[in-house]
N, C-alpha and C positions, 0 to 999 in steps of 0.2 A: 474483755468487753469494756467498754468505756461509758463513764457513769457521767450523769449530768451530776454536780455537787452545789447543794443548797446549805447556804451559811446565813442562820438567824440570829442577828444579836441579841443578846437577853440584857445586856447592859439595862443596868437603871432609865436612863432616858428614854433609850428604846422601847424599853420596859412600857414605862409608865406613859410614853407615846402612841401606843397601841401597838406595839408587840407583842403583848400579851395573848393579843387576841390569833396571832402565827400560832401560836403552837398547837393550833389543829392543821397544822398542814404535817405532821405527827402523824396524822390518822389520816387525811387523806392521799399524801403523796404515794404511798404504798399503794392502796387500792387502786388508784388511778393508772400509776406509769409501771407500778411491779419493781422490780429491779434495774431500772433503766435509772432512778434516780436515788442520792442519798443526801437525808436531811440529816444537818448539826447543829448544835444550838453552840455559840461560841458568848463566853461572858463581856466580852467587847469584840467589836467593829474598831472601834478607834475611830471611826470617820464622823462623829460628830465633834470630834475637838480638832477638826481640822477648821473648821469655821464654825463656832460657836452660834455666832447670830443669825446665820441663816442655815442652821439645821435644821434637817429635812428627815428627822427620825420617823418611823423607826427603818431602821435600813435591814436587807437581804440581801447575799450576795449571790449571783445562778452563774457558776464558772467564775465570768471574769467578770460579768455586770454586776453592777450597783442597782437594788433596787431601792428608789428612795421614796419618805414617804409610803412603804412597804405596807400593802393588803393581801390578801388570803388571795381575791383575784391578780393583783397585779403581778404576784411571784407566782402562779398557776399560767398568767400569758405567758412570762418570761421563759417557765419551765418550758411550757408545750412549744417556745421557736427553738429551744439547745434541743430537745430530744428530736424535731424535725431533723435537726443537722447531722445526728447519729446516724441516719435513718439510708 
């Protein structure tokens, strides 16, 4: 069966850009989609030093999107259109 896959950066920037505030998607991803989804926390993204100035921390990645600017809600959108496309 094929997983939607949720990648959090925990990097410092990230971090401290409100990242911090992801790692309750920890708790509710599970509840919500069960096994349809798997969340990682990964120590860098790497994608804010691709353009420093106009980084857009804190980043999430669902499959293959970027989520930039990254909220509890915005990577819960993103999740609920990849798990559509399982479906």
């Amino acid at each position: 069966m094929s997983k939607v896959k949720v990648n959090v950066c925990m990097g410092t920037t990230c971090f401290v850009m409100g990242g911090s505030n992801l790692q309750e998607l920890m708790e509710i991803v599970p509840k919500k989609y069960g096994d349809k989804v798997e969340v990682t926390g990964s120590p860098c993204l790497g994608l804010c030093s691709i353009n420093w100035e106009y980084s857009k921390a804190p980043y999430v990645k669902v499959n293959d999107e970027t989520v930039v600017e990254a909220t509890v809600e915005k990577v819960l959108e993103a999740i609920d259109k990849e798990v559509e496309k399982l479906n």
